[in-house]
C-alpha positions as CSV (number, residue, x, y, z in Angstrom):
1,X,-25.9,-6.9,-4.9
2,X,-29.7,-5.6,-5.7
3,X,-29.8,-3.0,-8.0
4,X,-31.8,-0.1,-8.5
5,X,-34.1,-0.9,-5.6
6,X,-36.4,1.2,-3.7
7,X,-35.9,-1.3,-0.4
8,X,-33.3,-3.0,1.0
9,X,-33.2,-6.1,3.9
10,X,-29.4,-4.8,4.6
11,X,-27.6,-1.5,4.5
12,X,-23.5,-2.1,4.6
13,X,-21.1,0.8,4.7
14,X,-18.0,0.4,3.6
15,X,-16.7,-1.9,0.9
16,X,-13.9,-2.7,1.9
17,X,-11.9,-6.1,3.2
18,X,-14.8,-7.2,5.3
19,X,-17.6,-5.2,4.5
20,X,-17.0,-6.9,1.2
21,X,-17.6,-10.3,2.4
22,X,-20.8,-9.8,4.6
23,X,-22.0,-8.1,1.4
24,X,-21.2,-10.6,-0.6
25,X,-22.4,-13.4,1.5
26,X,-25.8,-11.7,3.2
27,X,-26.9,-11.2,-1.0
28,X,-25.8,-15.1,-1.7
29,X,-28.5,-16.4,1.0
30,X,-31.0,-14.1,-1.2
31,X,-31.6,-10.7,0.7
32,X,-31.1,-7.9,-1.0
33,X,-28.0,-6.1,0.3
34,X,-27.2,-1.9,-0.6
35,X,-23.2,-1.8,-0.3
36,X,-22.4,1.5,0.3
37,X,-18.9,3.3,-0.3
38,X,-17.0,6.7,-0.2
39,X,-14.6,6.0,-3.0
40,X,-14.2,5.1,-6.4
41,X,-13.7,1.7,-7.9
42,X,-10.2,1.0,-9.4
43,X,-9.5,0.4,-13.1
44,X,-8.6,-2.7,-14.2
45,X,-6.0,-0.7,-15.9
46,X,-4.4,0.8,-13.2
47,X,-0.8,-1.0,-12.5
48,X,-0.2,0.9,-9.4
49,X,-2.9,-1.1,-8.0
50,X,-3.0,-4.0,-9.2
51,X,0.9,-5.2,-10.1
52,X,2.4,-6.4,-6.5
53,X,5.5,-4.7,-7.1
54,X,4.1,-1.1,-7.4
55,X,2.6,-1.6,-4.3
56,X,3.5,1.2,-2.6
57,X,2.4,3.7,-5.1
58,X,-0.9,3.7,-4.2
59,X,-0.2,5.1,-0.7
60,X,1.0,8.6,-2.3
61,X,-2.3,8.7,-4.7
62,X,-4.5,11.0,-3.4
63,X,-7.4,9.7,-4.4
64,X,-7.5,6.9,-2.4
65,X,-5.2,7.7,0.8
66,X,-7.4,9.4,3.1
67,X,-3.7,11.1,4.5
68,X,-4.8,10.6,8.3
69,X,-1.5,11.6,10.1
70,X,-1.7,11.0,13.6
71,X,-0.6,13.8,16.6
72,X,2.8,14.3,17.7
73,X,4.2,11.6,19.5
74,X,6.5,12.7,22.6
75,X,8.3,9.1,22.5
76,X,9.1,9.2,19.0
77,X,10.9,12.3,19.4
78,X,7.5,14.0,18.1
79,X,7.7,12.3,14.7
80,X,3.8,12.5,13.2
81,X,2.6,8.8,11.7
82,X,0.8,8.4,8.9
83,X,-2.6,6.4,9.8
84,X,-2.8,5.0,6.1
85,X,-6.8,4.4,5.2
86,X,-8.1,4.1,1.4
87,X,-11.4,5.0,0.4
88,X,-12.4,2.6,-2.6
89,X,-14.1,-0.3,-3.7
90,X,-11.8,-3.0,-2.0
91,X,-10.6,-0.5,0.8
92,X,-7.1,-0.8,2.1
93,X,-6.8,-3.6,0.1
94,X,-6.3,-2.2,-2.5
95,X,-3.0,0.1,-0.9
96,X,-1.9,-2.8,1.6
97,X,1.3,-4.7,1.6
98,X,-1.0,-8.0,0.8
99,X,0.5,-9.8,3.7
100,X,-2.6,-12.2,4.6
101,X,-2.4,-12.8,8.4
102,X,-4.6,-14.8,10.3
103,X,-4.7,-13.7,13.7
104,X,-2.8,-15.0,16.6
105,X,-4.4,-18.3,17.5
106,X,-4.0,-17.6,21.1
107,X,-5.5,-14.3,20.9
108,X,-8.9,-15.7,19.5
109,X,-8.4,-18.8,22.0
110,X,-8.4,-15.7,25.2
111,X,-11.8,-14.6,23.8
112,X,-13.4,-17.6,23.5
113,X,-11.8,-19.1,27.2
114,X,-11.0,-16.3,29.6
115,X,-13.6,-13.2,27.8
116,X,-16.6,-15.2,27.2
117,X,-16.6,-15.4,23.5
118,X,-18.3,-18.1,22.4
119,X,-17.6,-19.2,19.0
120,X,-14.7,-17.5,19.1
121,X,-11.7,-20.0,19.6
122,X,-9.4,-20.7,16.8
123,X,-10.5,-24.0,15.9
124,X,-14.1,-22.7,15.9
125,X,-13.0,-20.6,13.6
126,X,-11.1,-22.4,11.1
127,X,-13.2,-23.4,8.4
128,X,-14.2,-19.4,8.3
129,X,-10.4,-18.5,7.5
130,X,-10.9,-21.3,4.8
131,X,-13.7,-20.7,2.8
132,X,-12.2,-17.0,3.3
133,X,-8.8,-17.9,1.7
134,X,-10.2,-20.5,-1.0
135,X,-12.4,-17.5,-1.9
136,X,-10.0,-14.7,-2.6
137,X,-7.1,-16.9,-3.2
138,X,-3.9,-16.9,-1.0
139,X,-0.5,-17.2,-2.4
140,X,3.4,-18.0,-1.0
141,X,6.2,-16.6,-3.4
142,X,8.4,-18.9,-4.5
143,X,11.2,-20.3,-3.0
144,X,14.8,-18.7,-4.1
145,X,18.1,-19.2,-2.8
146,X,17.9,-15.2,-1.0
147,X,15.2,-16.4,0.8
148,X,17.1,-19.9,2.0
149,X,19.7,-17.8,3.0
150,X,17.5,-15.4,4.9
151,X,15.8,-18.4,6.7
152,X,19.0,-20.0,7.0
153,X,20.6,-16.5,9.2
154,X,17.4,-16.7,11.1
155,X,18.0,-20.0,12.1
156,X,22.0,-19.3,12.8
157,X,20.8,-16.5,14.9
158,X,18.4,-18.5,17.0
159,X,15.0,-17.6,15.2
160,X,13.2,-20.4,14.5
161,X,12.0,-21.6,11.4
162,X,8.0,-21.9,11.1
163,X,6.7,-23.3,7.9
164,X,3.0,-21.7,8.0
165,X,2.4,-18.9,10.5
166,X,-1.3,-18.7,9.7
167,X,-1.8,-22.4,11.1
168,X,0.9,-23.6,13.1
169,X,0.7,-23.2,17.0
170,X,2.1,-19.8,16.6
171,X,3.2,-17.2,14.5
172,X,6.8,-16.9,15.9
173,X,9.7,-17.7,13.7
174,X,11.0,-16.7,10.3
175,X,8.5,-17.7,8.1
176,X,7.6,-17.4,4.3
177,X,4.6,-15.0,4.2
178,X,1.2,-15.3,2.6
179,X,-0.4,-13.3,0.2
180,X,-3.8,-12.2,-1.6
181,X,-1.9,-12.0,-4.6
182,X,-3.3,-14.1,-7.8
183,X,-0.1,-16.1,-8.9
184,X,-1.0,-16.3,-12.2
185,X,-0.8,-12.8,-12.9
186,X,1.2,-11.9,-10.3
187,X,-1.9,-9.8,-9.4
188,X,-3.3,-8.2,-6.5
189,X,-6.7,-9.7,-5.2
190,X,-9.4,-7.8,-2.9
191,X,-12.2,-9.5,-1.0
192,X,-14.5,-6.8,-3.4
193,X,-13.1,-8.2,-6.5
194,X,-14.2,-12.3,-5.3
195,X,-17.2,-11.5,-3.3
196,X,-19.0,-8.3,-4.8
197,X,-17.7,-7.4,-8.3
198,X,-17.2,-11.6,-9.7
199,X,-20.6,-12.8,-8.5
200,X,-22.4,-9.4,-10.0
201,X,-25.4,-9.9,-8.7
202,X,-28.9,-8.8,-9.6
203,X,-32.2,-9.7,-7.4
């Protein structure tokens, strides 16, 4: 991002999954970019963040959960939902399961055909996903005999199995999920970490 500058060609707000990335990218074709943000940045420190199995602690930290609850709900026998939102550099990624989905390929496929989309179709839209995933780095767990036998009562039970739910024909199935998790450390990963904070730019 430019630094200490008086002007700017681009004003983003919010730094989170996808503000990250036009930020990132609008800098990286040489305009000067101001990313703006409400919270803090994490430290690199901070386990509760950044190791995948403490994943859950951030959602009780203050300091980044927002704590949006949402109203009663008369179908839910008035239970009140928490609307989960972080405020930070890397935004709810940094408080997220890490689950990387996609997007239903038939979902993008009715914007582009039947709601006028154009550009929009899933194969259109491809080689986005991908430079998006080879940039943040997506990872599988694994395989371990738990999860055989998962897939393997799935399969007994009539579910079937799909191999890669981000781009198969469908997500439907039981399927090993993807992560933005580093598997080196393990580690989690946030589109502010690859695009904003790595390239530390300086125009």
């Amino acid at each position: 991002m430019a630094e200490n500058q008086s002007e700017y060609d681009y004003v983003v707000i919010g730094a989170g999954a996808a503000g990250s990335i036009v930020a990132g990218e609008t800098s990286a074709a040489g305009y000067r970019v101001l990313l703006l943000e409400a919270g803090l940045g994490v430290s690199p420190d901070n386990l509760d963040v950044w190791d995948p199995s403490r994943w859950y602690e951030p959602l009780k930290d203050t300091t980044f959960e927002i704590g949006f609850e949402s109203t009663e709900q008369a179908n839910l026998h008035n239970r009140i939902l928490q609307l989960l939102q972080s405020r930070a550099l890397g935004g709810c990624q940094i408080h997220n399961a890490m689950v990387y989905v996609r997007g239903g390929r038939s979902t993008y496929d009715h914007w582009a055909n039947e709601l006028g989309c154009t550009g929009w179709s899933y194969q259109e839209l491809v080689p986005l996903f991908q430079q998006i995933e080879s940039t943040v780095g997506i990872s599988s767990p694994p395989a371990s005999a738990f999860g055989d036998a998962l897939i393997a009562a799935f399969g007994r039970a009539g579910l079937p199995f799909n191999p890669n739910y981000n781009d198969g024909p469908t997500e439907y199935g039981s399927v090993p999920f993807q992560y933005t998790v580093d598997a080196e450390g393990p580690r989690r990963t946030t589109s502010y970490q690859k695009y904003v904070a790595a390239r530390r730019y300086r125009r």
